[in-house]
N, C-alpha and C positions, 0 to 999 in steps of 0.2 A: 714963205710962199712955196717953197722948196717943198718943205717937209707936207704940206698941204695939198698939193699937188702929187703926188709921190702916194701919199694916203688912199686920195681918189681916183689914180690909176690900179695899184692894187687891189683895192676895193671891187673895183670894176672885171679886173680877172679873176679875180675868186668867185665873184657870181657868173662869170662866163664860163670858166672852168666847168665848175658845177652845175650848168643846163649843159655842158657839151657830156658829161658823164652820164647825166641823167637821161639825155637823148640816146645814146650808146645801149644802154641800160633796156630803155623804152622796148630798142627796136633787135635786140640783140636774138631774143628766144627766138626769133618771125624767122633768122637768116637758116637759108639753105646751103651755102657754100659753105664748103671747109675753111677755105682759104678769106672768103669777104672775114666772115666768124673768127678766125685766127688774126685777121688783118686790124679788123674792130674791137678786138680784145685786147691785142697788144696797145692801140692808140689810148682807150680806155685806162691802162696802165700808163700810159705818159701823161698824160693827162692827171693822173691823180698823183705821179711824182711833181708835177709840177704845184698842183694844188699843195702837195704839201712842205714845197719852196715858198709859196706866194703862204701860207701860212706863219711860216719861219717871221719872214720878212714882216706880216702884221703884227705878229707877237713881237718883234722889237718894236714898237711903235702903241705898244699898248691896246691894239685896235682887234676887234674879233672879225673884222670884215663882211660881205654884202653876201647876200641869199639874192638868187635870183628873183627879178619882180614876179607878185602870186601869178598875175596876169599875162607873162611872157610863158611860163610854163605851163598854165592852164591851157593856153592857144595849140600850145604845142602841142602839148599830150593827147587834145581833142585834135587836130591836125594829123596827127603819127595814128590814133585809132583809127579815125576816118578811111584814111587813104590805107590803111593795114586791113582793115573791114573789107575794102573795095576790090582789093589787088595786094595780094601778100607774098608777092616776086620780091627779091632779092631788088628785082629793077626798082621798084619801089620804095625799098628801103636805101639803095642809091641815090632817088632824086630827095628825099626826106631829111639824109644826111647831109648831101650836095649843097642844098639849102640853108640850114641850119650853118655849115659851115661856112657857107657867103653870107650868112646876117652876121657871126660872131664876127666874121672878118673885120667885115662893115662897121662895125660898132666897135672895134676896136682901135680900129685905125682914127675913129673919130674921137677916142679917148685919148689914144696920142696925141692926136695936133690937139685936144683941147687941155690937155695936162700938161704943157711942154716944158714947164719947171720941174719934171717929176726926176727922182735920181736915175743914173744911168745902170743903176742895178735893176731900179723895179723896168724902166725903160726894157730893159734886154727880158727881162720875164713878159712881159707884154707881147714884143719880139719874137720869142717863143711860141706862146702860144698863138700866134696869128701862122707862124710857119705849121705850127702842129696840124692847127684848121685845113691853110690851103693843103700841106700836103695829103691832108685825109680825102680833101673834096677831088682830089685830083689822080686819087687809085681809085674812087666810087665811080670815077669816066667809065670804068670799063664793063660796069654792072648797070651803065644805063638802058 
């Protein structure tokens, strides 16, 4: 159950990871500030050191790990155009990210309670990246 659970957690951050990059990615060229830009670049970099922790940890487990669903990135990317189409302030790519990083929250803290056999290595990478999220959503305050 352990090992099972433990699978489905990482599973679950490696596809989060990878729409939190891709979202970075999205909205990166639109930013005006030096500092949002520099702030979004660097997280974008934690993010893919951690991707390539939660990577580690699949490859012992034999496992190639999860692609974000086609449908969660579709929304988004139509979502992140729209609202970029509309309004291409910096504020907007604040409330884009802000977002994005309260559903990753969200969804991951629901992978926790619902993995709760999972080990306390991938546990703490989960941990991680939920810290990553909030504290990104939580500099994007100031670009609202």
């Amino acid at each position: 159950m352990q090992e099972n659970d433990t699978l489905k957690l990482l599973r679950e951050c490696d596809a989060g990871v990878k729409m939190g990059v891709a979202s970075i990615n999205d909205v990166l060229p639109d930013v005006r500030s030096d500092q949002m830009r520099s702030y979004l670049s660097d997280c974008r970099n934690q993010h893919e050191i951690l991707l390539s922790d939660i990577k580690q940890k699949l490859s012992e487990h034999c496992d190639k790990g999860k692609e974000p669903a086609p449908a969660a990135k579709g929304m988004s990317w139509i979502k992140t155009n729209v609202k970029m189409a509309l309004d291409d302030s910096d504020k907007t790519v604040a409330d884009l990210i802000t977002d994005g990083c309260n559903m990753g929250v969200k969804s991951l803290q629901r992978y926790m309670n619902q993995y709760k056999a999972a080990d306390s290595e991938s546990k703490g990478i989960a941990n991680r990246l939920i810290k990553l999220e909030d504290d990104l959503a939580i500099e994007m305050r100031r670009y609202l």
